[in-house]
N, CA, C and O of each residue as an XYZ file, in Angstrom:
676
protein
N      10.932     20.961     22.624
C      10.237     20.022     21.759
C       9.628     20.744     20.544
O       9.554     20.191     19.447
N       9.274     21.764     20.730
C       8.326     22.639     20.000
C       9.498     22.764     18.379
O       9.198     22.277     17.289
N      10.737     23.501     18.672
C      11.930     23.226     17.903
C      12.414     22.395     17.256
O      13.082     22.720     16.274
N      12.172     20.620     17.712
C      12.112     19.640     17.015
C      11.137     19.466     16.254
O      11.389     18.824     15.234
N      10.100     19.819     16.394
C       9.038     19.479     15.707
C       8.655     20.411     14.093
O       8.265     20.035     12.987
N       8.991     21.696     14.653
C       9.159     22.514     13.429
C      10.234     22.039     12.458
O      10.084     21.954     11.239
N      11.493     21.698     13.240
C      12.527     21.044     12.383
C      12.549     20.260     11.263
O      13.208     20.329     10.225
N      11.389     19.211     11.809
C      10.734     18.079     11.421
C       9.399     18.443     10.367
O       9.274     17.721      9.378
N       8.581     19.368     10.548
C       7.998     19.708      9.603
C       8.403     20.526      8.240
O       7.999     20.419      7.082
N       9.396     21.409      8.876
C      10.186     22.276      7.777
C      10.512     21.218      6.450
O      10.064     21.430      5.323
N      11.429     19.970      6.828
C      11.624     19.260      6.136
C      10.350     18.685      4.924
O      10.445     18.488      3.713
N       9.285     18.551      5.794
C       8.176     18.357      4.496
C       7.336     19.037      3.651
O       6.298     18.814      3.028
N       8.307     20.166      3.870
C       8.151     21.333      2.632
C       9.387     21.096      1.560
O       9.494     21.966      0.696
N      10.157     20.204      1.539
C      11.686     20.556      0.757
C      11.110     19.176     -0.493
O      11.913     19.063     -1.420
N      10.247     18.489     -0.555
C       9.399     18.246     -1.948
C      10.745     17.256     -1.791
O      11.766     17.495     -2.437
N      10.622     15.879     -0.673
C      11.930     14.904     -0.482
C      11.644     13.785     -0.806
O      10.474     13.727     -0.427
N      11.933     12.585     -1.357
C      11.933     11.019     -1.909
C      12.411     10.857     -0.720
O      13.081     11.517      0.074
N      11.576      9.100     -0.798
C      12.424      7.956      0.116
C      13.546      7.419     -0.235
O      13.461      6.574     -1.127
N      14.727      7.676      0.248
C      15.793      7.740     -0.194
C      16.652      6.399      0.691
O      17.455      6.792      1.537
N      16.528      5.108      0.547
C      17.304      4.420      1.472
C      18.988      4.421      2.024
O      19.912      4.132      1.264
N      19.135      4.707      3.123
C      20.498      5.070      3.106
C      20.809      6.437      3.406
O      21.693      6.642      4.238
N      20.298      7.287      2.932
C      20.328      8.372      3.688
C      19.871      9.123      4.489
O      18.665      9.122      4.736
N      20.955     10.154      5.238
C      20.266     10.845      6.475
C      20.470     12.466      6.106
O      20.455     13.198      7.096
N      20.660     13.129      4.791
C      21.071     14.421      4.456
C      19.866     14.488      3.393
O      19.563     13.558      2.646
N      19.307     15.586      3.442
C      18.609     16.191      2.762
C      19.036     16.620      1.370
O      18.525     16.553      0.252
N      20.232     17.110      1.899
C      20.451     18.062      0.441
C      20.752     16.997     -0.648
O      20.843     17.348     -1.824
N      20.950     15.352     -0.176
C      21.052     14.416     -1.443
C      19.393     14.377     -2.103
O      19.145     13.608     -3.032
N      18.306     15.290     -1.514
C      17.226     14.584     -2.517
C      16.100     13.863     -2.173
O      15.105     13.562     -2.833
N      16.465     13.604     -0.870
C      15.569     12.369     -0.262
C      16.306     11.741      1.471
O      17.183     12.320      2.113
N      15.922     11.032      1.678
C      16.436     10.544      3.567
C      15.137      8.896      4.001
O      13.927      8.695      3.887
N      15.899      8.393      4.317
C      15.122      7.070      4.864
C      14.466      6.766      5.955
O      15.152      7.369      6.781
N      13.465      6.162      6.667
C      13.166      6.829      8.082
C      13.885      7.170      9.183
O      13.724      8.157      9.900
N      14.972      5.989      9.312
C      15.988      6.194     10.410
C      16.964      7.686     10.184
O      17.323      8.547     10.987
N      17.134      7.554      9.031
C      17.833      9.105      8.633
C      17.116      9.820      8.850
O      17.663     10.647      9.579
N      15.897     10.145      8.637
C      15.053     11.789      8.949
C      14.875     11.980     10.632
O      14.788     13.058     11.222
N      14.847     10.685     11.203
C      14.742     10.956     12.614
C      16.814     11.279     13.254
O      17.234     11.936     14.207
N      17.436     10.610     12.380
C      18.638     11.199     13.340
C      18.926     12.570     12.908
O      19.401     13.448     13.627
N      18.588     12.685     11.633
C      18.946     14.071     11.330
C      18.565     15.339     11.878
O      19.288     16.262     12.252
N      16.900     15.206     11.863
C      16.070     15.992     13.584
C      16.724     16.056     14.339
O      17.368     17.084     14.544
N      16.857     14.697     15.259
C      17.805     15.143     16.651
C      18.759     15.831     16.595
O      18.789     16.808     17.344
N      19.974     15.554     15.620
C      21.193     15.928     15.559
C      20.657     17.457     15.922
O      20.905     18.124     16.926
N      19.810     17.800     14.726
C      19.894     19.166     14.303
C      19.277     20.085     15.657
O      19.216     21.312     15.746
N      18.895     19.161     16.556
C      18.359     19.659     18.134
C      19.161     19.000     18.913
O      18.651     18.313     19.798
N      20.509     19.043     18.785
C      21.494     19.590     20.019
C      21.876     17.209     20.504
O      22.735     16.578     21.121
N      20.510     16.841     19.661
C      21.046     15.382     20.009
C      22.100     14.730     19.888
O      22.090     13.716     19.190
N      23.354     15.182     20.585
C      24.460     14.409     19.893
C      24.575     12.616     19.723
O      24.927     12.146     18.642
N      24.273     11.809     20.782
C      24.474     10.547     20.930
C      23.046      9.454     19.900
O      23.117      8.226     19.888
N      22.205     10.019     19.355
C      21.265      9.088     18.628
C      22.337      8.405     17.429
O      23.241      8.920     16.771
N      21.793      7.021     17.477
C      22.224      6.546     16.452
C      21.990      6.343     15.061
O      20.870      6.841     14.942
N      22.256      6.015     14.153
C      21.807      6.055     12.709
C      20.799      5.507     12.235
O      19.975      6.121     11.557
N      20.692      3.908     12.606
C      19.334      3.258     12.158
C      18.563      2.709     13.191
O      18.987      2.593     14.341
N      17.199      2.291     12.742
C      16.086      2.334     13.869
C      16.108      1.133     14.439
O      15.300      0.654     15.235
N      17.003      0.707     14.023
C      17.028     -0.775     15.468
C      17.872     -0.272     16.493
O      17.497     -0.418     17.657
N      19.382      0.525     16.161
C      19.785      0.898     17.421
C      19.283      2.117     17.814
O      19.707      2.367     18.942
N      18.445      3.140     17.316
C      17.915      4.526     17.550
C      17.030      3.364     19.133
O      17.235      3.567     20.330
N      16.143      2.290     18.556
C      14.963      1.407     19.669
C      16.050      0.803     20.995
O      15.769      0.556     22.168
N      17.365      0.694     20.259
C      18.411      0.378     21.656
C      18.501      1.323     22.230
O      18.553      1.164     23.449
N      18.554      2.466     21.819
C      19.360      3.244     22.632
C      18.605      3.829     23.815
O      18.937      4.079     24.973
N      16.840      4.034     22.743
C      15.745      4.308     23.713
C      15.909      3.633     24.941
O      16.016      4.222     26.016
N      15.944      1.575     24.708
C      15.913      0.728     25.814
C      16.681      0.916     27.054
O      16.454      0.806     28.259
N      17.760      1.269     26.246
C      18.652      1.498     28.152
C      18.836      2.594     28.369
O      19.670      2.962     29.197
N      18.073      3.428     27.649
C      18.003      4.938     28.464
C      16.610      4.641     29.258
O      16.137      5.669     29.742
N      15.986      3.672     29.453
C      14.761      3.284     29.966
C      13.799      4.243     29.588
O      13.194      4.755     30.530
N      13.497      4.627     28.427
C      12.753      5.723     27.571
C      11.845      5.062     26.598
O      11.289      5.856     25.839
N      11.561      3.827     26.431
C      10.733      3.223     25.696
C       9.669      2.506     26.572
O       9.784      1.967     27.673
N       8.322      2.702     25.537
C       7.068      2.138     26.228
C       6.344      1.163     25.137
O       5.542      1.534     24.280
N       6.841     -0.260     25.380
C       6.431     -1.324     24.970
C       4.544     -0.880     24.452
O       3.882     -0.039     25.061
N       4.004     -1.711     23.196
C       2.502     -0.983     22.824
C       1.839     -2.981     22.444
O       1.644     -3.503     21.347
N       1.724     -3.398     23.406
C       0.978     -4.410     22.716
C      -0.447     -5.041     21.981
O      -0.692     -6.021     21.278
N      -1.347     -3.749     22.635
C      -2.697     -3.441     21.986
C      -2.612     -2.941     20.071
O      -2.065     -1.994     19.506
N      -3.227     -3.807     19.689
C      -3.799     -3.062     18.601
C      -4.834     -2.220     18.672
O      -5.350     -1.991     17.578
N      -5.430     -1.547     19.823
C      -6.268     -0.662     19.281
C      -5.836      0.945     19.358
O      -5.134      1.390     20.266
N      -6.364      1.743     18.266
C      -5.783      3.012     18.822
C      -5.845      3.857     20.201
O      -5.182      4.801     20.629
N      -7.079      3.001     20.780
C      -7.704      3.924     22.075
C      -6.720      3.135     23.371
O      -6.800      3.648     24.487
N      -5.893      2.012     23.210
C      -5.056      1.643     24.027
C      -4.876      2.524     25.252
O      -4.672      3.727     25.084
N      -4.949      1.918     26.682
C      -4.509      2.805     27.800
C      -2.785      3.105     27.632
O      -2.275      4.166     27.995
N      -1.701      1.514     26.770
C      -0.698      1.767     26.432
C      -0.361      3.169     25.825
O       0.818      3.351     26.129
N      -0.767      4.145     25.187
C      -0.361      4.988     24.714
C      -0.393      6.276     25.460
O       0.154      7.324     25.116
N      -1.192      6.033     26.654
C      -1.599      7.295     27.259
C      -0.072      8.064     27.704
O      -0.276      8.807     28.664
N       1.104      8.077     27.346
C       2.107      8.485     27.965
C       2.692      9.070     26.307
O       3.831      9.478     26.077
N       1.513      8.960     25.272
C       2.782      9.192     23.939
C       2.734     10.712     23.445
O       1.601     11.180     23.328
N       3.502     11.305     23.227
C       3.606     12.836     23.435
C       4.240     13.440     22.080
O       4.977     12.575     21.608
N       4.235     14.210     21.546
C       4.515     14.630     20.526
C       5.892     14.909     20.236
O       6.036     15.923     20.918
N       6.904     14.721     19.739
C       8.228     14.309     19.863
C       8.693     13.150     19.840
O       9.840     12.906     19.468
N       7.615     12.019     20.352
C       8.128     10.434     20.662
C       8.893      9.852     19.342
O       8.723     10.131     18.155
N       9.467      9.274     19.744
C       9.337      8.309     18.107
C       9.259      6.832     18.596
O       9.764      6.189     19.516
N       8.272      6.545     17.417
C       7.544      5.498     16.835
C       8.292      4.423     16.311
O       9.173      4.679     15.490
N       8.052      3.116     16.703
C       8.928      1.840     15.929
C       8.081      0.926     15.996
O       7.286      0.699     16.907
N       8.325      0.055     14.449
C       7.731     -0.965     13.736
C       8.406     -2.026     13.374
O       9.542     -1.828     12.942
N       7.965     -3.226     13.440
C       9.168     -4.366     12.981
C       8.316     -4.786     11.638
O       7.100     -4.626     11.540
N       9.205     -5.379     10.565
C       8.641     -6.116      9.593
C       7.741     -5.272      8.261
O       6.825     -5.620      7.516
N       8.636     -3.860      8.447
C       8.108     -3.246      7.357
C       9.215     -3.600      5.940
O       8.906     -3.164      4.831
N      10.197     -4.229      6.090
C      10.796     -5.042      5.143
C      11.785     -6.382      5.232
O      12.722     -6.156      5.998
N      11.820     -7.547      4.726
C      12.924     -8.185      5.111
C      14.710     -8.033      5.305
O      15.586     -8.131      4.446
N      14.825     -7.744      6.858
C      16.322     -7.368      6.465
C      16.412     -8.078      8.225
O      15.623     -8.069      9.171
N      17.801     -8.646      8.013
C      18.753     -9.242      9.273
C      19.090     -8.817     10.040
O      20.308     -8.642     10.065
N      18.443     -8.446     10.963
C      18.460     -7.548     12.382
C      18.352     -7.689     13.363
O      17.175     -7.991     13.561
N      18.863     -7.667     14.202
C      18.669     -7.762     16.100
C      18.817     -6.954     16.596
O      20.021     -6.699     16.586
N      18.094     -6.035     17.290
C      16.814     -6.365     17.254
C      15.993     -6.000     15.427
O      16.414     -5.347     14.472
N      14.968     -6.635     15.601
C      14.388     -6.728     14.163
C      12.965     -5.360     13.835
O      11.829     -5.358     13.360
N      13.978     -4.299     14.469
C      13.270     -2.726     13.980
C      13.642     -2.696     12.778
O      14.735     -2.935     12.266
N      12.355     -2.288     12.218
C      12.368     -1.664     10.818
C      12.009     -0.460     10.126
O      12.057     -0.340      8.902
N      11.597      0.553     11.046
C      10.759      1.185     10.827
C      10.697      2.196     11.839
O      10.352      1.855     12.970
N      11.112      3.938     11.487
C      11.068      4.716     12.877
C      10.427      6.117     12.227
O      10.715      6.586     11.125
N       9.561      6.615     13.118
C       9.414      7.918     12.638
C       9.246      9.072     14.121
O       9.841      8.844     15.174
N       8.578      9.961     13.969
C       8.409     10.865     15.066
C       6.613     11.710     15.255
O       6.034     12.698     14.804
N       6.418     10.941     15.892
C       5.006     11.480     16.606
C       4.592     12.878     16.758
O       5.467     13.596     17.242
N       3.569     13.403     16.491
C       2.797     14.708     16.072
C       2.032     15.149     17.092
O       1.872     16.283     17.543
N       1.648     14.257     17.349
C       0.364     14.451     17.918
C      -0.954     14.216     17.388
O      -1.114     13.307     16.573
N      -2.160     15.120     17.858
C      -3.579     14.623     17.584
C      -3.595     15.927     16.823
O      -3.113     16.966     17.274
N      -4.330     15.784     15.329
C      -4.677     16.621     14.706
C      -5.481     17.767     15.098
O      -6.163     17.219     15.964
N      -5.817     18.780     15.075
C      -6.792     19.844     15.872
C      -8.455     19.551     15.230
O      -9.367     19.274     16.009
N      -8.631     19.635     14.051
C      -9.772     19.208     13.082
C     -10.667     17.983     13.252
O     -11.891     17.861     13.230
N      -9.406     16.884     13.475
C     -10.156     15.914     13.465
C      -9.834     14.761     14.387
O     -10.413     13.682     14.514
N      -8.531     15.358     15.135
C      -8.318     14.313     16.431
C      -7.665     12.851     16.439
O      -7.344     12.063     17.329
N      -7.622     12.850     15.191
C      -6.799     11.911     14.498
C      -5.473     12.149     14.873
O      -5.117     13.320     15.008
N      -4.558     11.096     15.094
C      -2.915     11.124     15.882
C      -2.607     10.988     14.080
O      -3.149     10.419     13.133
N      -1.362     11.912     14.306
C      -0.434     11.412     12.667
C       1.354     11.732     13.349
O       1.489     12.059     14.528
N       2.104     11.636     12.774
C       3.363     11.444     12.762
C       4.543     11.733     11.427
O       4.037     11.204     10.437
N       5.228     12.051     11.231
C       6.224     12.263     10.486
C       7.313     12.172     10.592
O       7.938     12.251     11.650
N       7.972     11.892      8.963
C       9.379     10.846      9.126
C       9.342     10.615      7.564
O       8.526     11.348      7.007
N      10.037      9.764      6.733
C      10.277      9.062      5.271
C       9.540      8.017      5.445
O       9.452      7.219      6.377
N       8.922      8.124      4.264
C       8.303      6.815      4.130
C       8.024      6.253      2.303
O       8.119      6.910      1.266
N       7.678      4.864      2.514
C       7.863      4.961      0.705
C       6.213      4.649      0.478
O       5.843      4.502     -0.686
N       5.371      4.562      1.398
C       3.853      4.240      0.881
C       2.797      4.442      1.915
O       1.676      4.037      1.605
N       2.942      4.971      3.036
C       2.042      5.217      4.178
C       0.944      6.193      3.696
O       1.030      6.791      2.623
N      -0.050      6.311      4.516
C      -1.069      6.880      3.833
C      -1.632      8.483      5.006
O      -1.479      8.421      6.226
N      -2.081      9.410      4.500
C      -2.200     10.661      5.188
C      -4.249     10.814      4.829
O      -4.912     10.788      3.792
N      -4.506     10.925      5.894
C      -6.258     10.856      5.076
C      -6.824     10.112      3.950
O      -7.609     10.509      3.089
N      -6.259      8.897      4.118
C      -6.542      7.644      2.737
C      -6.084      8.403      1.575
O      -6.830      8.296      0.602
N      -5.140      9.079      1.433
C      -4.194      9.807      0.340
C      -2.546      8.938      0.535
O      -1.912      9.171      1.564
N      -1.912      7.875     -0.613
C      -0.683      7.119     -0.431
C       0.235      8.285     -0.553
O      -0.076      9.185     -1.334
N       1.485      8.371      0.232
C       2.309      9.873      0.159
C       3.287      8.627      0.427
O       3.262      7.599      1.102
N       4.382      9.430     -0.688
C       5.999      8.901     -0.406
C       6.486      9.889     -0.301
O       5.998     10.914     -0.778
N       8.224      9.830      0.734
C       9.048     10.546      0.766
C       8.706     11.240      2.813
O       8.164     10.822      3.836
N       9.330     12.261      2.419
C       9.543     13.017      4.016
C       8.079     13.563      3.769
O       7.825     14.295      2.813
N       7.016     13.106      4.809
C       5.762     13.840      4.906
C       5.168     13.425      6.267
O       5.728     12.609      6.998
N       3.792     14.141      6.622
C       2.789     13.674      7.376
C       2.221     12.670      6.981
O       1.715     12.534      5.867
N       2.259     11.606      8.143
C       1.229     10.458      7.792
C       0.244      9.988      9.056
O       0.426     10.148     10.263
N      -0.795      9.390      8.395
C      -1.397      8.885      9.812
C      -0.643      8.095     10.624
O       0.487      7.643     10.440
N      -1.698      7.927     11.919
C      -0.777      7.278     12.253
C      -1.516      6.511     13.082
O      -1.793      6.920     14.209
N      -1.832      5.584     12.737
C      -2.520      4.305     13.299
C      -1.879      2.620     13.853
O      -1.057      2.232     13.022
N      -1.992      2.006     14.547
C      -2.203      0.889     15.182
C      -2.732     -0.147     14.176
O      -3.942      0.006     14.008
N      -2.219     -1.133     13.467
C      -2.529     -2.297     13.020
C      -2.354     -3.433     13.439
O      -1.206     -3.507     13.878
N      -2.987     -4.542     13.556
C      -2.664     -5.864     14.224
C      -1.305     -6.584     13.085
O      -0.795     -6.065     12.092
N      -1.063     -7.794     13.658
C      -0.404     -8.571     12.081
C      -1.217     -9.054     11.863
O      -1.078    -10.188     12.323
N      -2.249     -8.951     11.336
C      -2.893     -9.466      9.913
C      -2.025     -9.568      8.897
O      -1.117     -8.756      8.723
N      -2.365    -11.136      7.738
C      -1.647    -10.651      6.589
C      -2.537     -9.780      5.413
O      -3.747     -9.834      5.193
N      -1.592     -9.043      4.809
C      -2.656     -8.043      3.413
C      -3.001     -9.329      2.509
O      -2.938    -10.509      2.853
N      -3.310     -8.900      1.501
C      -4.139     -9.382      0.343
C      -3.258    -10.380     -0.610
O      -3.683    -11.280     -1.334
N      -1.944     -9.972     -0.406
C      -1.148    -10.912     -1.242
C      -0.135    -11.766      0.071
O       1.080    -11.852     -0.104
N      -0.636    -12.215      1.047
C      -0.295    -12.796      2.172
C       1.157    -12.956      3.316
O       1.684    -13.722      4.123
N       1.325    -11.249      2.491
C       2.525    -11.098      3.411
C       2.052    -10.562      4.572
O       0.887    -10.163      4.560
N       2.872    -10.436      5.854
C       2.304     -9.746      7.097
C       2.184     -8.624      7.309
O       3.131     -8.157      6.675
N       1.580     -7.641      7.855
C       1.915     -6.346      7.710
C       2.816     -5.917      8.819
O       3.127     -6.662      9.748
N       3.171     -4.844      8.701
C       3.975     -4.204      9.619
C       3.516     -4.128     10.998
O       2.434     -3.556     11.127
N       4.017     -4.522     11.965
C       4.051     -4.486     13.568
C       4.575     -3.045     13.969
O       5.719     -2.697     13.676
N       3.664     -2.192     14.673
C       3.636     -1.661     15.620
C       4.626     -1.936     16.980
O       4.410     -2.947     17.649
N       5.421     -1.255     17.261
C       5.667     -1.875     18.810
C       6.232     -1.199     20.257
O       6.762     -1.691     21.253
N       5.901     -0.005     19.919
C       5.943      0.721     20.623
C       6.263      2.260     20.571
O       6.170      2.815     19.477
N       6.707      3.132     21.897
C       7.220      4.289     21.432
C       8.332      4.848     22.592
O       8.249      4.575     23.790
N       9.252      5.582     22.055
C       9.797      6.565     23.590
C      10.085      8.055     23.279
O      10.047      8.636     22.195
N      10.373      8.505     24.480
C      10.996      9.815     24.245
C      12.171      9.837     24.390
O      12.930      8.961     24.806
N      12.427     11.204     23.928
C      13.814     11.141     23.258
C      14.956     11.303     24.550
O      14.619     12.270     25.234
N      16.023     10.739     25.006
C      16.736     10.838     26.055
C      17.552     12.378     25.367
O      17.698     12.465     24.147
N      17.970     13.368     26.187
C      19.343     14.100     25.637
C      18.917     15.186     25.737
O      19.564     16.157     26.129
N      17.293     15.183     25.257
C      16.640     16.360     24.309
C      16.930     17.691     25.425
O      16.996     17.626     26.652
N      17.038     18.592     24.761
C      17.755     19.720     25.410
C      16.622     20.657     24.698
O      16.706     20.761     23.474
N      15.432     21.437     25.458
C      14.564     22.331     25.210
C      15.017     23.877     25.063
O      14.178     24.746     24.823
């Protein structure tokens, strides 16, 4: 795990855009589902799939996903989430999907400083210490209800997490 994770950070030194559509670095940029298959791949994952609705299938019938229906961060739901997991969200944009994942990144852990959980992956507006960061970076990583924002769209759903089936240490 330790190997994935460096993998995964290395990348947010390479100064990367949110790039929709891609899963290669060297174009410039990578999209969330791309930065997470590209990790695995690059750790021996052969079978992950490309985007984060089937990356959340594949979790499902590897029976590797843990449903999160609490909005709060202190949830007993999370007590199983481990650094490596990855993270899925529905409704971080409109697009035609079944299942209707939108949204994947890969779990960090709890900060040492301040204990705060963050995560990393592409993103085009998530926020790192109330600082907005686009592209391949660290971001927090918090639990929101659907509330709608300010201009009355919904926000992004939370909905769970798994570990990775395959992973070869």
């Amino acid at each position: 795990m330790q190997k994935l994770l460096a993998t995964a950070l290395e990348l947010t030194t390479r100064d990367l855009t949110y790039t929709y559509g891609s899963a290669d670095p060297t174009n410039g940029g990578m999209d969330c589902s791309g930065f997470v298959y590209f990790v695995l791949k690059q750790n021996g994952v052969v079978d992950v799939p490309r985007d984060s609705s089937q990356q959340y299938v594949w979790l499902r019938r590897a029976g590797k996903f843990e449903p999160v229906l609490s909005r709060k961060d202190d949830s007993f739901e999370l007590e199983n989430l481990k650094p490596g997991d990855l993270l899925f969200w529905t409704g971080t944009y409109a697009i035609e999907r079944d299942p209707p994942i939108t949204h994947a990144m890969i779990y960090l852990g709890r900060e040492k400083k301040t204990g705060q959980r963050v995560m990393v992956g592409a993103s085009d507006g998530r926020t790192y210490q109330g600082q907005s960061r686009y592209g391949v970076s660290v971001f927090d990583f918090k639990i929101h209800g659907p509330e709608k924002t300010d201009d009355g769209k919904l926000r992004p759903t939370f909905i769970g997490y798994g570990h990775i089936p395959g992973l070869r240490e």
